[in-house]
C-alpha positions as CSV (number, residue, x, y, z in Angstrom):
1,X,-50.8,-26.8,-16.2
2,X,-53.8,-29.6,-15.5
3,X,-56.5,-31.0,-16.9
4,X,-59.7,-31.5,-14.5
5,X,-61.7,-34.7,-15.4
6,X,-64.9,-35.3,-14.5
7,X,-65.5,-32.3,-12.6
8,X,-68.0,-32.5,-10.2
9,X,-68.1,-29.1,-9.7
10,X,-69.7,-27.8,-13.6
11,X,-67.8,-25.7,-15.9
12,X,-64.9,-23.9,-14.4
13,X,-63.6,-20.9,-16.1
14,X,-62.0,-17.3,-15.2
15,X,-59.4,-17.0,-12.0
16,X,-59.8,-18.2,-8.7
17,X,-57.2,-16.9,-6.0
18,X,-53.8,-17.7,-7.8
19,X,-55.2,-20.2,-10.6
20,X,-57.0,-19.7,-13.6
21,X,-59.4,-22.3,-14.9
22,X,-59.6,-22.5,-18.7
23,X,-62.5,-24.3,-20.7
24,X,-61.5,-25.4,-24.1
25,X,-63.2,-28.2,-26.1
26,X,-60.3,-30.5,-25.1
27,X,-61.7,-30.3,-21.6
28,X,-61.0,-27.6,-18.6
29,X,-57.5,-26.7,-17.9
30,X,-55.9,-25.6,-14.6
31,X,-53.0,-23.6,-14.4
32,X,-51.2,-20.7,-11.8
33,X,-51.2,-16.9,-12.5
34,X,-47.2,-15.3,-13.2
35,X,-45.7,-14.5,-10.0
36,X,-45.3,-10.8,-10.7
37,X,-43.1,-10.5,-7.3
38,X,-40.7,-13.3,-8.8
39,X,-40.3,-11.5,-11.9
40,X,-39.2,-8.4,-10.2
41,X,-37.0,-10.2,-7.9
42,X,-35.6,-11.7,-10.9
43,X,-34.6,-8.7,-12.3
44,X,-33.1,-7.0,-9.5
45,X,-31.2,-10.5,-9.1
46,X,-29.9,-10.0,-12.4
47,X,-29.4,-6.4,-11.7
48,X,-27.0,-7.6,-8.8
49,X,-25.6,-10.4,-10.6
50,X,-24.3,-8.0,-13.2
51,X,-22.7,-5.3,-10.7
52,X,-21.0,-7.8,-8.7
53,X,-19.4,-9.5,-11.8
54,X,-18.2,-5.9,-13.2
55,X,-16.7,-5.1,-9.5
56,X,-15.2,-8.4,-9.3
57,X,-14.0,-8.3,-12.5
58,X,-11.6,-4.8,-11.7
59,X,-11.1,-5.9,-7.9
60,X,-9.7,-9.4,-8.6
61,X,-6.7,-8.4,-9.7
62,X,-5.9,-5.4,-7.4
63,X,-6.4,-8.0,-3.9
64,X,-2.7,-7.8,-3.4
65,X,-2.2,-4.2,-3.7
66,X,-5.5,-3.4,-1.7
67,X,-3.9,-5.7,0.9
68,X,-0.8,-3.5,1.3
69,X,-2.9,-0.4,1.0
70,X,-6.7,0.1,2.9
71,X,-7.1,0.0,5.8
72,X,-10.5,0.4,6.6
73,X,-11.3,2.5,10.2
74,X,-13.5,-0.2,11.3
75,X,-13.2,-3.5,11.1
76,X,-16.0,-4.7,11.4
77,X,-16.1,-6.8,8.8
78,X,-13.7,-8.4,6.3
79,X,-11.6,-5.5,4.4
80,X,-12.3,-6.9,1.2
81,X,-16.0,-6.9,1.3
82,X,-16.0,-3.3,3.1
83,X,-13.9,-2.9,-0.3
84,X,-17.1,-4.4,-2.5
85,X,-19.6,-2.6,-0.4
86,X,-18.1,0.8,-1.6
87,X,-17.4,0.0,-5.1
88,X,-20.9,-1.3,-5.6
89,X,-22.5,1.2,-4.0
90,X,-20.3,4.5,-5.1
91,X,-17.6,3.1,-8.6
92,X,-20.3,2.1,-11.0
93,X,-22.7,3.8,-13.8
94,X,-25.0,1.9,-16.0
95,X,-24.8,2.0,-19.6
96,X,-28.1,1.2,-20.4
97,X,-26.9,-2.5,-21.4
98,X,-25.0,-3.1,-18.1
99,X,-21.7,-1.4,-16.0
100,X,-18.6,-0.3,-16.3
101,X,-16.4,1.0,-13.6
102,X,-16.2,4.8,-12.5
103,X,-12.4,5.4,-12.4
104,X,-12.7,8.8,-10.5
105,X,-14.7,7.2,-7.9
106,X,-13.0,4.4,-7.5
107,X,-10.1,3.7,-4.2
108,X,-6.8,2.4,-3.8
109,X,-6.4,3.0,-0.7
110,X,-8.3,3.4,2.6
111,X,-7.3,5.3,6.0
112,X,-7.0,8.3,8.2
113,X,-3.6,9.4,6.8
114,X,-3.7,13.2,4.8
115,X,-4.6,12.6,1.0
116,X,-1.9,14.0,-1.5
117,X,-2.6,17.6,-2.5
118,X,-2.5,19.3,-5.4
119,X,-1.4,17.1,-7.4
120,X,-0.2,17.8,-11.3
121,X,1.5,15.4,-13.9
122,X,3.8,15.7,-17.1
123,X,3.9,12.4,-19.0
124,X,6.6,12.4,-21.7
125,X,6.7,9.4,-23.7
126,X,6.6,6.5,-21.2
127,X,8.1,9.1,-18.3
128,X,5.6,10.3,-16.0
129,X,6.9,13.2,-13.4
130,X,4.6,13.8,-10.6
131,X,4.3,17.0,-8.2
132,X,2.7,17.5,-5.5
133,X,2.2,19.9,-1.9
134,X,3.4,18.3,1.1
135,X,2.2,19.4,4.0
136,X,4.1,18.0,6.4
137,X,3.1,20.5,8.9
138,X,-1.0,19.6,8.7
139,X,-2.4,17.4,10.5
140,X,-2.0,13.4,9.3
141,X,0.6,14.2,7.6
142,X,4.5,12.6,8.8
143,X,7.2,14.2,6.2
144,X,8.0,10.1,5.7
145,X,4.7,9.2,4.7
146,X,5.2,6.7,1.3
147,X,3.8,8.0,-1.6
148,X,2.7,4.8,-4.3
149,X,1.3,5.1,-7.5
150,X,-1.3,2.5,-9.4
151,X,-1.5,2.6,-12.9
152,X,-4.5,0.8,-15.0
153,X,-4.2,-0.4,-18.7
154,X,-8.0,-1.5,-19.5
155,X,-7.2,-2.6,-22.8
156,X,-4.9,-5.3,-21.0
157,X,-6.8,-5.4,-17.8
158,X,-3.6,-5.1,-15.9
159,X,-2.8,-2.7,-12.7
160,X,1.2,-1.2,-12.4
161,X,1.8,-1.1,-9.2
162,X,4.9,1.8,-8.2
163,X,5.7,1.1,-4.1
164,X,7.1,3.3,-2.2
165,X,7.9,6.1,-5.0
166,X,8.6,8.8,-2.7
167,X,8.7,10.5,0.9
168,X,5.7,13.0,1.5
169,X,8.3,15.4,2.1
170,X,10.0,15.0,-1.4
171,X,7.4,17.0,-3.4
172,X,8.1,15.5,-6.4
173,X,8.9,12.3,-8.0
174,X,9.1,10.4,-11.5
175,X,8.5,6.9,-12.5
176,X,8.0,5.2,-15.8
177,X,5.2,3.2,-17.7
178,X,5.9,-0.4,-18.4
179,X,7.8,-1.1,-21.3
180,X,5.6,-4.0,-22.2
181,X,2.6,-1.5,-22.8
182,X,1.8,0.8,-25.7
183,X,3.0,3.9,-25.0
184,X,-0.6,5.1,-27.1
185,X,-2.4,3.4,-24.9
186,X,-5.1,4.2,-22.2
187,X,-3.9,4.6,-18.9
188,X,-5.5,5.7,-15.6
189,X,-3.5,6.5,-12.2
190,X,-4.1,7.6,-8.8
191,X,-1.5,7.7,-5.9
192,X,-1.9,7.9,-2.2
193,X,0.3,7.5,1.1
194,X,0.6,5.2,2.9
195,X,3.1,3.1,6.4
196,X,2.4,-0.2,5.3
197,X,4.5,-1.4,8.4
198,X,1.9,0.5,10.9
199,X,-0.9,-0.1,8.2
200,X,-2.0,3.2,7.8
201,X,-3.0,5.0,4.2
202,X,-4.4,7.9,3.1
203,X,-7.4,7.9,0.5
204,X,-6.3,7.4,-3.3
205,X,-6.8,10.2,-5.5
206,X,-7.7,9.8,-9.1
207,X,-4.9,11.3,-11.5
208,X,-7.0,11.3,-14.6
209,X,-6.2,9.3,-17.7
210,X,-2.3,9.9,-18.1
């Protein structure tokens, strides 16, 4: 804000173009309207702010595993923002003060090989036994295809990360929580295949809360 002194031009008062001029009996002040355009972009700079810390947050720990495990079709960019571009875009949901992650949209792995198939658990205790279809004789699908399996602890913020569990061609496998975690505690899973020596996977699918 100004003050105009001496004006040679008489009373100034009421907006002119981006200013407004305001008499008072202190003298005439001069000052610039909001910048309505500013504020908004403001907000939807917040708005971004606030998704990219809540994806970074969950990816930052997962880089290694991601690594080993998408491989996008295209690279035409670097695999971990094609990773942030699809978890800011599709594995987040507003809660009215912010986000939070969408764990049955998000991916663990990325690639063209056949995703696992019907899929079913049977947790007992801190034993989790996994079951699963196959087919070996569809197309994408080797029978030596490695099946892994990430598990999430939110609580903890900390990923579990089982390599190599299984063949495709095995149908079944079991593997165990970490002792180090509550076995009351909240867990999320999803498994996929992958050849990390060819770097080829499969998309993740999302077990569920185990």
């Amino acid at each position: 804000m100004a003050r105009i002194i001496n004006n040679p031009l008489g009373d100034l008062s009421g907006k002119a173009g981006s200013v407004v001029f305001k008499k008072t009996k202190y003298g005439t002040y001069i000052s610039s309207l909001p910048n309505v355009n500013s504020q908004k972009s403001s907000t939807l700079q917040k708005k971004q702010q606030s998704k990219m810390k809540t994806v970074m947050h969950f990816l930052t720990p997962l880089q290694w595993i991601l690594k080993n495990t998408y491989f996008p079709l295209q690279q035409n960019s670097p695999t971990f923002n094609h990773i942030k571009s699809y978890y800011l875009r599709h594995a987040l949901t507003s809660n009215g003060e912010g986000y939070h992650i969408t764990y049955s949209q998000c991916l663990l792995s990325y690639g063209d090989l056949r995703i696992p198939e019907q899929v079913e658990l049977q947790r007992e205790e801190s034993q989790v036994h996994l079951t699963w279809q196959p087919q070996v004789e569809q197309a994408m699908a080797k029978a030596d295809d490695q099946l892994f399996v990430v598990v999430y602890q939110p609580d903890l913020h900390q990923f579990y990360f089982v390599e190599q569990l299984a063949e495709r061609q095995a149908g079944q496998a079991t593997f165990a929580i970490p002792e180090v975690w509550s076995p009351t505690a909240e867990f999320h899973g999803w498994v996929g295949y992958y050849r990390p020596q060819e770097q080829q996977a499969s998309l993740s699918v999302y077990l569920g809360e185990l």
